[in-house]
C-alpha positions as CSV (number, residue, x, y, z in Angstrom):
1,X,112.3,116.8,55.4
2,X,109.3,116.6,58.0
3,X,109.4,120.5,59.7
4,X,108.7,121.2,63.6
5,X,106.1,124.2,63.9
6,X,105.8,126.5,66.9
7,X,103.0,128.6,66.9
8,X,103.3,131.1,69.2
9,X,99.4,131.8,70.7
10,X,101.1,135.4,72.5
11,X,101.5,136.8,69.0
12,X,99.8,134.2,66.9
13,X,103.1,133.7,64.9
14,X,104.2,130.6,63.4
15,X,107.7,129.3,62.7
16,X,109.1,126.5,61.2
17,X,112.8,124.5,61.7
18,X,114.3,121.2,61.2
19,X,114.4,118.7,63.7
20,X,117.8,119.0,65.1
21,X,120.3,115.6,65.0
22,X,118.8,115.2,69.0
23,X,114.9,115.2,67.5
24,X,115.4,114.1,64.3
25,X,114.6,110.1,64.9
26,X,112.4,110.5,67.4
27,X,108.6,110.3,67.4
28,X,105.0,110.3,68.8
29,X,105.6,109.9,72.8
30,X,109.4,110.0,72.3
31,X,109.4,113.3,70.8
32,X,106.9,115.1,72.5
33,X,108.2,113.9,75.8
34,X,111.6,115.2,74.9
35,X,110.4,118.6,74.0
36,X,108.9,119.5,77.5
37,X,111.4,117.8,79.4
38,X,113.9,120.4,77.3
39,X,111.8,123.5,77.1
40,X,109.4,123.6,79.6
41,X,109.8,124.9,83.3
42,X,109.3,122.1,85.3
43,X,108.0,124.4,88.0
44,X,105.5,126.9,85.6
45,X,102.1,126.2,86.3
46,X,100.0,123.8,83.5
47,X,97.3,126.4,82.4
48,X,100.3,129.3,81.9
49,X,101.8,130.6,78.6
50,X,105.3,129.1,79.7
51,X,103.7,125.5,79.2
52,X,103.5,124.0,75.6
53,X,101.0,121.5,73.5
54,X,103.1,119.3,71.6
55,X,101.1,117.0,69.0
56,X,103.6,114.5,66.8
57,X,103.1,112.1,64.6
58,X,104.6,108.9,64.9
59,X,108.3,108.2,62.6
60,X,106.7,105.5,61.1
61,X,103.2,107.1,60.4
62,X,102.0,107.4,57.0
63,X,104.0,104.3,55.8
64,X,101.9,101.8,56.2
65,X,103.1,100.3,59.1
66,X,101.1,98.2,61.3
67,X,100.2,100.3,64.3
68,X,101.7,103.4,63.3
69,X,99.0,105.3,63.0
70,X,98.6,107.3,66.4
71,X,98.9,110.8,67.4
72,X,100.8,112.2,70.5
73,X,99.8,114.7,72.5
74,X,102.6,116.1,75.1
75,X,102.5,119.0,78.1
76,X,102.8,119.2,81.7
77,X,99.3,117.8,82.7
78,X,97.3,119.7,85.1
79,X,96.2,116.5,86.7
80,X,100.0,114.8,87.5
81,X,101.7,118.6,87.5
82,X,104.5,116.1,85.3
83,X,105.0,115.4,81.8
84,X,102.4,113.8,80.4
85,X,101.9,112.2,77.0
86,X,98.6,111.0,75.4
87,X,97.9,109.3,72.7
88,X,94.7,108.9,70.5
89,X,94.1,106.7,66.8
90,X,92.2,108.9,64.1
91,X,93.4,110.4,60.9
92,X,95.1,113.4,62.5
93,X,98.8,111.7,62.8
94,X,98.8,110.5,59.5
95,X,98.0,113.1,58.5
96,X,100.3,115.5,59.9
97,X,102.6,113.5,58.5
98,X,101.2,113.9,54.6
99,X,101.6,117.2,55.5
100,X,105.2,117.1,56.6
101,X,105.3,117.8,60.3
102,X,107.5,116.7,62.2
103,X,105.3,118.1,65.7
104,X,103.3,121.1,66.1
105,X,104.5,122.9,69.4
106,X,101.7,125.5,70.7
107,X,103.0,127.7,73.3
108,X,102.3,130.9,74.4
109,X,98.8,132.1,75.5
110,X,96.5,134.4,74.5
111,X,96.1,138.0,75.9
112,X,92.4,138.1,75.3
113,X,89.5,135.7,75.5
114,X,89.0,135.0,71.5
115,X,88.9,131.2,70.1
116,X,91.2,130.8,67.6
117,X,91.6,127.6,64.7
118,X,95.2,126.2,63.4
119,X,95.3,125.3,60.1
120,X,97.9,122.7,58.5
121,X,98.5,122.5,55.1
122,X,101.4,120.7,53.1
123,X,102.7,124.3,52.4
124,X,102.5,125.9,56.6
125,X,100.6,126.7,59.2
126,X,98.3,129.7,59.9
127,X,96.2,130.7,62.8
128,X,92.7,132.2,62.4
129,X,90.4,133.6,64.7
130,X,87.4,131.8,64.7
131,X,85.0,133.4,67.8
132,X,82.5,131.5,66.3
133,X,83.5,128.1,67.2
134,X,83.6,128.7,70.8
135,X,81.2,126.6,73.3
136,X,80.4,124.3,70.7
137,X,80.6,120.8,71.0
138,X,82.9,118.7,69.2
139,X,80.7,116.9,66.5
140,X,78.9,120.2,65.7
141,X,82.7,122.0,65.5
142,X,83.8,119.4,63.1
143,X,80.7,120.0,60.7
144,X,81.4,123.1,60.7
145,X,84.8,122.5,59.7
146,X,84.0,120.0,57.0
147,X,81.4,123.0,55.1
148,X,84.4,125.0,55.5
149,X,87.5,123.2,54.2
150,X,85.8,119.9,52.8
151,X,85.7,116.3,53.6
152,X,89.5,115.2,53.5
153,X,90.3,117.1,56.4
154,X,91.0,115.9,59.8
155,X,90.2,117.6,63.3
156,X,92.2,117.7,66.7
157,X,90.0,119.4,68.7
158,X,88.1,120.4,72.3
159,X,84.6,120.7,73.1
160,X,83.3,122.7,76.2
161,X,85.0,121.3,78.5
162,X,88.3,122.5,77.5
163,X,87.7,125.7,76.9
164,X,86.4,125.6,80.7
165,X,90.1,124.0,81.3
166,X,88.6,121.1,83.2
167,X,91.2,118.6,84.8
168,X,89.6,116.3,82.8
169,X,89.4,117.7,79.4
170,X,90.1,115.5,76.1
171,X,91.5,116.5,73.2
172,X,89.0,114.8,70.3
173,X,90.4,113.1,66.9
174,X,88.8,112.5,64.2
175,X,88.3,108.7,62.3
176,X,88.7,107.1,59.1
177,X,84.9,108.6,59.2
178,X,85.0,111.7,59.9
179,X,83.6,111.7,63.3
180,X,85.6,113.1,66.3
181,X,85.2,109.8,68.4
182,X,88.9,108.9,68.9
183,X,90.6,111.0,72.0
184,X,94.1,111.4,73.7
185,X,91.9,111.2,77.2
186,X,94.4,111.1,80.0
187,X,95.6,113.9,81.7
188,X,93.7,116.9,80.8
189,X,95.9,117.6,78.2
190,X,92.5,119.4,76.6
191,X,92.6,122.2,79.2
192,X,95.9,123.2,78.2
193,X,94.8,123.5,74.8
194,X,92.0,125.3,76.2
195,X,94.5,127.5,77.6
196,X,96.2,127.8,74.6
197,X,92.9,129.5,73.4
198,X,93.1,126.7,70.6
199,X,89.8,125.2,69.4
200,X,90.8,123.1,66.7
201,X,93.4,122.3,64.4
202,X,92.2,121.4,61.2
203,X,94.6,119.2,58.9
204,X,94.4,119.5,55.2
205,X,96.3,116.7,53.4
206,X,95.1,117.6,50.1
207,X,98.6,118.8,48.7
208,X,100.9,116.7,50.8
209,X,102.6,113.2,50.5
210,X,102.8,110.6,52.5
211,X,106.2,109.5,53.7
212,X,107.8,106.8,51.6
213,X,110.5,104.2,52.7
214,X,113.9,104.7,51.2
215,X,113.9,100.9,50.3
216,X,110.4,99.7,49.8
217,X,110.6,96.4,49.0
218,X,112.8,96.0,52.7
219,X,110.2,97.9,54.2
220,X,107.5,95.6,52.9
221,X,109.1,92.3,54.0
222,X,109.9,94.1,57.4
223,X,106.4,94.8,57.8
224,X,105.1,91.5,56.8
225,X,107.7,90.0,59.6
226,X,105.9,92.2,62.2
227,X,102.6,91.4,61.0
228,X,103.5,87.7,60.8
């Protein structure tokens, strides 16, 4: 079963749970959505610990699917003060889903100034500092990444400008490539990442699986209907 991580950024703690029967068949926009419309304060301001970075994979992703691919990012934006949801192609949702997440919620903030990295891995998630990554752009911050981990990663990230929590901060995805060119762009969703004093999180797929239909041969013909 596909996990939900919260990683708390306050204590740099991470904890995992299964989606409950309310989460469980949701996805992407659907499930981030949900989660800040049930746990955060519709009142808190966007750039505070009480607001949360949701980032989900789609229910579909991983499976071949047309379309499926796509990442959501959910938070209260600090552009619309509402819940915003944005959504970026890349190789990040898919996978997050090798890996078996269900979403990644980052919540919490920070007490000091220090950049810190998430990593995924088909076995959990960890938190790193990495004060070396901060003020770098985001193609330099993903070569980094790929000397560090190798080249079947994938990188959600920010560059400068949301670490400087900018209204109009992106959070960057990487392609089929490797290049961070594909970007959840609306709402400033980066700055609250920036916030979250979260730089990157790097996705290593290595030892996952991708998702595989419980009928295949259904699934196929389903697909080739929608394609069709």
């Amino acid at each position: 079963m596909a996990m939900i991580y919260r990683v708390n950024m306050s204590d740099l703690s991470v904890k995992s749970e299964p989606p409950n029967e309310k989460l469980e068949l949701l996805g992407g926009r659907a499930l981030t959505s949900q989660l800040i419309a049930d746990e955060v304060t519709p009142s808190c301001h966007p750039l505070s610990a009480e607001n949360k970075l949701v980032l989900a994979p789609g229910i579909l992703t991983g499976t071949g699917a047309p379309c499926s691919g796509r990442l959501s990012a959910g938070a209260k934006s600090p552009l619309t003060k509402t819940i915003k949801e944005s959504n970026s192609g890349g190789m990040g949702a898919i996978h997050l889903a090798t890996c078996g997440v269900h979403a990644l919620i980052i919540e919490g903030k920070p007490a000091d100034d220090r950049t810190y990295r998430i990593v995924v891995r088909a076995d959990g998630v960890t938190v790193e500092q990495a004060d070396d990554l901060a003020g770098l752009g985001n193609y330099d911050l993903v070569a980094r990444q790929y000397e560090k981990f190798g080249d079947q990663i994938s990188c959600i990230s920010i560059g400068p400008a949301g670490e400087m929590r900018l209204g109009g901060a992106s959070i960057a995805v990487t392609d089929v490539e490797g290049r961070p060119t594909r970007h959840c762009g609306r709402g400033g969703l980066g700055a609250v990442m920036g916030a979250k004093g979260v730089k990157v999180v790097v996705v290593d797929p290595t030892d996952g699986q991708r998702p595989k239909p419980a009928a295949n041969d259904v699934f196929r013909g389903g697909v080739q209907k929608f394609n069709e």
